[in-house]
C-alpha positions as CSV (number, residue, x, y, z in Angstrom):
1,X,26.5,247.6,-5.4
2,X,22.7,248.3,-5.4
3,X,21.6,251.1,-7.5
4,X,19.5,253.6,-6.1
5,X,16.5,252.4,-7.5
6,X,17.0,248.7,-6.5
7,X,17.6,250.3,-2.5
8,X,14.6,252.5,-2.5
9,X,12.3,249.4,-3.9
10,X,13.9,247.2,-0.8
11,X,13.4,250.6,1.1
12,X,9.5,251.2,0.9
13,X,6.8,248.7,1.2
14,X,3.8,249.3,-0.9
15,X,-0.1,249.3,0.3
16,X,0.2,248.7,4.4
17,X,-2.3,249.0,6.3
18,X,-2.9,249.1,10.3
19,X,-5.5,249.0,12.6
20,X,-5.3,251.5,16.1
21,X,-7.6,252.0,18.8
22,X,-8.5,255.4,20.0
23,X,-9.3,255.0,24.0
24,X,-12.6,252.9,23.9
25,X,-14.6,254.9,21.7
26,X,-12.9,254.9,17.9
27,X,-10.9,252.8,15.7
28,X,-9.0,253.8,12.8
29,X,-7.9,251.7,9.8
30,X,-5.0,254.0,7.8
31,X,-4.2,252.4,4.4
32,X,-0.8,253.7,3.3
33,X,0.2,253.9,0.0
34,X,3.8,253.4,0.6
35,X,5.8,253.3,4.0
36,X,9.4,253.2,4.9
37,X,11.1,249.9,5.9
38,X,12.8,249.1,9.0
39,X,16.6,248.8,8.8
40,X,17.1,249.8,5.6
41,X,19.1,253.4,4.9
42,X,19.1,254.9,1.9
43,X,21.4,257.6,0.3
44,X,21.6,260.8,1.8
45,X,19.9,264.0,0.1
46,X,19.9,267.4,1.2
47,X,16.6,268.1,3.6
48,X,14.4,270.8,1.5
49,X,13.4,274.1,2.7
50,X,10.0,274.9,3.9
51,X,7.7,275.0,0.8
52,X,4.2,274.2,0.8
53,X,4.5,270.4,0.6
54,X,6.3,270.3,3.8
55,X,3.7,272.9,5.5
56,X,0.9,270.2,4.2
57,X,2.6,266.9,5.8
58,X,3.6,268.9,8.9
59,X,-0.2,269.9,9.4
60,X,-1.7,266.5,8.4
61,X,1.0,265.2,11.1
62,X,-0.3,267.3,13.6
63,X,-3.8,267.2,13.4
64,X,-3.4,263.6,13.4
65,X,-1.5,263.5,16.6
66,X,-4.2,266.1,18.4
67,X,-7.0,263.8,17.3
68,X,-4.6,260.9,18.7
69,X,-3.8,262.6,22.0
70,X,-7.7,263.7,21.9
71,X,-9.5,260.6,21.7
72,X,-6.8,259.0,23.7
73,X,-7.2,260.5,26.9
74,X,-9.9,261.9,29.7
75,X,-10.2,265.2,29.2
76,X,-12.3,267.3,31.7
77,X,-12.0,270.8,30.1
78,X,-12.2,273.2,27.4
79,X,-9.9,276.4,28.3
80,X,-9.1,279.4,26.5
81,X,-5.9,280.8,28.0
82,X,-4.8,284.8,27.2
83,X,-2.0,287.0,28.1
84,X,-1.8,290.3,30.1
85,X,0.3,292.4,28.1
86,X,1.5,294.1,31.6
87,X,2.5,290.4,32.6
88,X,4.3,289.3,29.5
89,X,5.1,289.5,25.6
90,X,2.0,288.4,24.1
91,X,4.0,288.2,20.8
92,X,6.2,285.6,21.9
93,X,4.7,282.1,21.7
94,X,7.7,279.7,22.2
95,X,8.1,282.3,26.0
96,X,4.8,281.7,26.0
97,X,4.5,278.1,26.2
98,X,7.4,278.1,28.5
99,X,6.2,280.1,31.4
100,X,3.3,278.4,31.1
101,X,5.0,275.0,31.2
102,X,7.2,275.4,33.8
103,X,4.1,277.2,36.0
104,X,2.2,274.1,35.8
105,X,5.7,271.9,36.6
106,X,5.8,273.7,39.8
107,X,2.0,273.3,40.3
108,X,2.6,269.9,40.4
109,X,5.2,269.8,42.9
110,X,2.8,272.0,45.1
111,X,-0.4,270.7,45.0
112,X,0.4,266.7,43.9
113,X,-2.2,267.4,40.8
114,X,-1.1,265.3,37.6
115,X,-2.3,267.8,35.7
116,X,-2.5,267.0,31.7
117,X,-2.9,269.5,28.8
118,X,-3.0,269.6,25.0
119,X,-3.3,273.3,23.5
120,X,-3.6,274.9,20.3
121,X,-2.3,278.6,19.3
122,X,-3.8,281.0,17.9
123,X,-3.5,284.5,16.5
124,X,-4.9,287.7,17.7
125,X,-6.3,290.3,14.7
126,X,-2.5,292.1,16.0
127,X,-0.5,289.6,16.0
128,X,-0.7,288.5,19.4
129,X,-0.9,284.8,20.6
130,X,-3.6,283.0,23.0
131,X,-4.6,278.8,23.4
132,X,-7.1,276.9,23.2
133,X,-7.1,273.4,24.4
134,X,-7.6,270.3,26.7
135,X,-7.0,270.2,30.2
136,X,-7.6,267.4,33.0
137,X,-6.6,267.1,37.0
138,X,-6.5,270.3,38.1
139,X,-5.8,271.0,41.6
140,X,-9.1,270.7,43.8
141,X,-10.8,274.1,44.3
142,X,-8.6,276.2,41.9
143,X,-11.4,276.9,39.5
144,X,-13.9,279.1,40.5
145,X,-17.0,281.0,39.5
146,X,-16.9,284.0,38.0
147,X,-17.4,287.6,39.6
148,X,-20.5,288.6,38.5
149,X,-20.4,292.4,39.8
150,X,-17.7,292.7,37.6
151,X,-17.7,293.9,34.1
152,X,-17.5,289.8,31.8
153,X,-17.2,289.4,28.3
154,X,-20.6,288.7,26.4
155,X,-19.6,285.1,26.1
156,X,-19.3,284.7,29.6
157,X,-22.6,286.3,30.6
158,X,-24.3,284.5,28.2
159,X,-22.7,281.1,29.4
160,X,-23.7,282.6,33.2
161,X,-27.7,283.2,32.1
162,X,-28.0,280.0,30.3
163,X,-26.9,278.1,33.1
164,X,-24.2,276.5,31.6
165,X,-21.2,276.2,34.0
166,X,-18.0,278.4,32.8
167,X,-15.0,279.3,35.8
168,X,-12.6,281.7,36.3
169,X,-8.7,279.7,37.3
170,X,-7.8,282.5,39.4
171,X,-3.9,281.2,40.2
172,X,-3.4,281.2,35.8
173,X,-5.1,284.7,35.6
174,X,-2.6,286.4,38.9
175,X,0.3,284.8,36.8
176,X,-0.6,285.2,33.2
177,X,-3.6,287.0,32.1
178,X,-8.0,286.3,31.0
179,X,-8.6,282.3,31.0
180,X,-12.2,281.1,30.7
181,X,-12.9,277.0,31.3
182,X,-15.5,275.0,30.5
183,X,-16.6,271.4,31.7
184,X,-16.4,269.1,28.7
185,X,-20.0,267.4,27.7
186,X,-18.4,265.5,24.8
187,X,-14.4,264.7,24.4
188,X,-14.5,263.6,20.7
189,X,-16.2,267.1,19.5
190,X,-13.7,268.9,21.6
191,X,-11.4,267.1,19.8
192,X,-12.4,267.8,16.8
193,X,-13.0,271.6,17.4
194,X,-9.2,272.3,18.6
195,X,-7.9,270.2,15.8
196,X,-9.8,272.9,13.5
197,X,-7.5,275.5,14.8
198,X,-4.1,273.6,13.2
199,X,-4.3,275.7,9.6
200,X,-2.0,276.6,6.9
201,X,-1.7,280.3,7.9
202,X,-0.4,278.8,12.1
203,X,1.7,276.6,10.3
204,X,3.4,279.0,8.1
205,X,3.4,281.8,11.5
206,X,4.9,278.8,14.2
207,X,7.7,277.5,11.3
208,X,8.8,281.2,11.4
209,X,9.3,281.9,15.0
210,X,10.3,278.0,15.8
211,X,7.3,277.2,17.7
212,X,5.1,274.4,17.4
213,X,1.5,274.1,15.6
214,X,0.4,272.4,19.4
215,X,1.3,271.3,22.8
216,X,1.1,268.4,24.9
217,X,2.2,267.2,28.2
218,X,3.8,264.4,28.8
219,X,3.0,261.2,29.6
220,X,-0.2,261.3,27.2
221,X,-1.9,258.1,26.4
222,X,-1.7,257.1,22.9
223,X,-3.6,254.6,20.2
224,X,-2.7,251.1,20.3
225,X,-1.6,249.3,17.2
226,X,-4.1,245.9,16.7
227,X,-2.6,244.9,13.9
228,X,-0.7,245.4,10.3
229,X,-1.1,244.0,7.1
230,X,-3.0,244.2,3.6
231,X,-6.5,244.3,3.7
232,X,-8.6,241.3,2.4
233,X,-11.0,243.6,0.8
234,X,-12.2,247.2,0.0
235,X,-13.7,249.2,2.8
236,X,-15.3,252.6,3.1
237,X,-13.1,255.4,2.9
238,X,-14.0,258.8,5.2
239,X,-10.9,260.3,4.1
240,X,-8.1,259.7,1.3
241,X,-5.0,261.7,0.0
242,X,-2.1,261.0,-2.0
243,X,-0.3,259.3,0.7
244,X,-3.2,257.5,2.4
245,X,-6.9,256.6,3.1
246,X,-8.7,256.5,6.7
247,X,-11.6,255.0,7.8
248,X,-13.2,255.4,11.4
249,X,-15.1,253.1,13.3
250,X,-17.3,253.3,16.1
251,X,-16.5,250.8,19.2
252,X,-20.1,250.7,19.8
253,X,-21.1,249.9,16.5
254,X,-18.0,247.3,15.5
255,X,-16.6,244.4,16.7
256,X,-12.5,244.3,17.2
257,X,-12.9,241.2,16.3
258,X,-14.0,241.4,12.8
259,X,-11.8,244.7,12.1
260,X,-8.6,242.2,12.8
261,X,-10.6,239.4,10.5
262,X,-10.0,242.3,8.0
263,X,-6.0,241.9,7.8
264,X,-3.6,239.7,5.9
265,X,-0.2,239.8,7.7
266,X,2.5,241.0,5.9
């Protein structure tokens, strides 16, 4: 019989790297230090409880995944969606996200719209939860200009006198409460601005209640694996932890070609 140490050595292959592509702007080359093998089980141990390890890999997760879904996919909006505290509980994120998701489930019936989304919480000073996020194929004529007789936030007026488009979604507001959106002039900054908002403090609040630190739709686009293997030599690093290294690369500036020339497979 193996020992356990003779397992997790079959188990876990050491310094693997792959190469993804990110729509058709970005590659990404993640060097792992160590990852788990197929079809190999090891001994069972009791999961741990939420410490701050776990709170670190479940952000890291995350925030990867929004930079995935991000880069993956054509976003045409930046919204910021609130609650009306006469509508609902603005305390309750998980009811939250599933009014909200079932609303746009029945919007899609309606109207025919595939209409995609990946949000972000966030706290209010009081507690109180509101999303930013990513949003693409709404329903034609649903967003609208704003009311400018009526009283707007200073955000919105200045948006308004700078001549910088901002609308009003008039069917989310009647249901749920305040949403500004925004026409998106660059998808990999938006990207990187909502992924901003994953943070130690949301993940500590969302592991308490059960909710999540984002939310996607389905049927996102993700990155496509190119290829697995050791590298043949060194390459700049952007980023690098304990578990891995990353390195992105621009599709305008790289060949495909010459990042796969980089692998040795396994």
């Amino acid at each position: 019989m193996l020992s356990p140490g003779s397992l997790r050595g079959r188990a876990y292959i050491p310094n693997v790297a792959t190469l993804k592509r990110y729509g058709d702007s970005r590659y990404k080359i993640a060097q792992m230090r160590v990852i788990r093998a197929a079809g190999v089980e090891l001994p069972y141990t009791e999961k741990c409880t939420v410490n701050d390890s776990k709170l670190y890999n479940n952000i890291a997760r995350a925030r990867s995944k929004v930079m995935e879904y991000g880069y993956c996919n054509q976003w045409e909006y930046f919204a910021t969606f609130t609650l009306n505290k006469d509508m609902h509980d603005r305390y309750d994120l998980p009811a939250f996200h599933r009014h909200f998701a079932q609303w746009l489930r029945d919007l899609r019936k309606s109207t025919g719209a595939q209409i995609a989304y990946l949000l972000i919480p966030e706290q209010h000073m009081d507690g109180a939860w509101h999303m930013h996020g990513l949003l693409s194929g709404l329903p034609e004529g649903h967003l609208q200009p704003f009311d400018t007789s009526k009283k707007l936030t200073p955000y919105i007026v200045k948006k308004i006198r700078s001549g910088q488009p901002i609308y009003n979604w008039p069917a989310y507001a009647a249901k749920f409460g305040f949403v500004t959106v925004e026409p998106i002039r660059d998808k990999d900054r938006a990207t990187s601005y909502i992924t901003k908002y994953i943070t130690k403090d949301l993940a500590r609040c969302v592991t308490k209640m059960g909710a999540h630190l984002f939310y996607a739709s389905r049927g996102l686009e993700t990155a496509q694996e190119l290829a697995r293997g050791t590298l043949k030599a060194p390459i700049p690093i952007d980023y690098e932890n304990e578990h891995c290294a990353v390195t992105w690369f621009d599709a305008d500036a790289v060949e495909e070609t010459a990042l796969r020339a980089l692998f040795t497979a396994l």
